[in-house]
Phi, psi and omega in degrees: 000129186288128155336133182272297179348297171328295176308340183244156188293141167252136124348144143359298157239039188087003187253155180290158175244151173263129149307093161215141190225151195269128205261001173287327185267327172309317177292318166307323178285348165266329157311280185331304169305319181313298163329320181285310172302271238292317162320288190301308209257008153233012162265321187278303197238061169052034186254093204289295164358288189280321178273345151317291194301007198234350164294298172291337136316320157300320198290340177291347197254355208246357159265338178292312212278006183250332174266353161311293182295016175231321184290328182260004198052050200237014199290143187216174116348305151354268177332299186315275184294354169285307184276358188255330183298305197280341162300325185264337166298312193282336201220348144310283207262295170324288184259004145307249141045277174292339187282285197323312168313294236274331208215295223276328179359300176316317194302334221051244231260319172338278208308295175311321167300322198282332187271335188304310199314308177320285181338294210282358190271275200293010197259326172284323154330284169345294182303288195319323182293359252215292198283342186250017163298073185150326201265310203288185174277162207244331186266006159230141173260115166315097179097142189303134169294158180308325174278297165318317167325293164304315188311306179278326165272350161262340188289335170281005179268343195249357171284307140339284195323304185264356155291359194039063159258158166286092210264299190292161214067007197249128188322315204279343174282337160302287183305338163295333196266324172282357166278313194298265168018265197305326185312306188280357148277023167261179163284317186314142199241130181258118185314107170288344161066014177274014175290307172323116179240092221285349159291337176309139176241126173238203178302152161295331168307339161280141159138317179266006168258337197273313183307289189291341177299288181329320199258320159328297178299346194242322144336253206216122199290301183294337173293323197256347175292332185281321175306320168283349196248330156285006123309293153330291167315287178293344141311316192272299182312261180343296208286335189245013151272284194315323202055045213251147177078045190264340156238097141304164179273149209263142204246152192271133189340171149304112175284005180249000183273105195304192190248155190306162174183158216246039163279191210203124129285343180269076154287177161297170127269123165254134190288133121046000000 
């Protein structure tokens, strides 16, 4: 039997290479996957619900573990192709999935295509977002994020839920799912808010916009949560048909985004 030694990469000069990785924001992005799967196996069994809300617990893991990695200096390659992986699970496949169980069934194979489409819009998204990381602006995103997309298809199941409308079979949610698709493969460009410098001292009137969004949202949760995250999206939407904001003010980096540096997770070892 060949030596396991034998089996791991070398160098050049021989040497082994070692796996290190920052492992606190890394676990959040496995939460985040843990949700999404968990999410899929309550849509098969038909716990709509339970897999919305866990839909939305990724996404709450899936803003810990990017500010995690900038408050600690902890951002790598890894980190990076780790978070694009468990995204397309948690916020692809997962509420692709639950719409399809839940509203599209009737349609047959439409309905099964309108939901693929979503999967395959943000999983190309994911990519693109992956390949324009240095080039494109930091503070704004191309094309609706992946996460917010998701965001909107489980907050719209749970909006449905507490008005008791009537989802399945119903045109509008087909169609909501082939536009989210086409957004997040556009151009239309989205504020990303990594500017916010949550340290910063700013006017009281934010405190007091902050106040009322709190007390909108605690009224009726499930309702005003789809109300904020399909507003965003169609804000985005409206400003890159209209072609309106075409010289932004120019924002300053991302204050938690560290300065570029040449680390490696695969270094060498050295023995002893």
């Amino acid at each position: 039997m060949q030596d396991f030694n034998e089996l791991e990469e070398k160098t050049s000069s021989g040497k082994k290479i070692g796996m290190y990785i920052y492992i606190l924001p890394n676990m959040m992005t496995i939460a985040n996957l843990f949700c999404g799967f968990y999410s899929i196996l309550q849509t098969f069994a038909g716990e709509y619900k339970i897999a919305a809300i866990a839909i939305v617990i990724a996404a709450i893991f899936d803003q810990l573990d990017g500010r995690l990695a900038r408050l600690t200096r902890a951002t790598s390659q890894f980190g990076a192709e780790l978070d694009s992986l468990c995204d397309a699970v948690s916020f692809g496949v997962a509420p692709a999935l639950l719409v399809y169980q839940w509203a599209l069934l009737p349609f047959g194979r439409l309905g099964m295509m309108a939901s693929f489409l979503f999967a395959a819009c943000g999983v190309l998204r994911l990519a693109r977002f992956n390949v324009q990381v240095g080039v494109v602006e930091k503070n704004y995103f191309q094309g609706l994020p992946i996460p917010m997309a998701a965001g909107i298809v489980a907050s719209a199941f749970l909006a449905f839920d507490d008005m008791a409308w009537e989802a399945k079979g119903g045109y509008s949610l087909l169609f909501m799912m082939i536009l989210l698709g086409l957004v997040m493969v556009s151009n239309f460009r989205y504020r990303s808010f990594k500017d916010l410098d949550l340290k910063q001292r700013l006017p009281f009137r934010y405190l007091i916009l902050g106040l009322i969004i709190l007390f909108l949202v605690a009224l009726r949760p499930e309702a005003m949560l789809f109300v904020l995250f399909f507003g965003y999206a169609a804000t985005g939407a409206i400003f890159g048909i209209l072609r309106l904001g075409k010289k932004y003010k120019q924002i300053p980096t991302s204050v938690y985004s560290p300065a570029q540096v040449d680390e490696k997770d695969l270094q060498e070892e050295h023995e002893d």
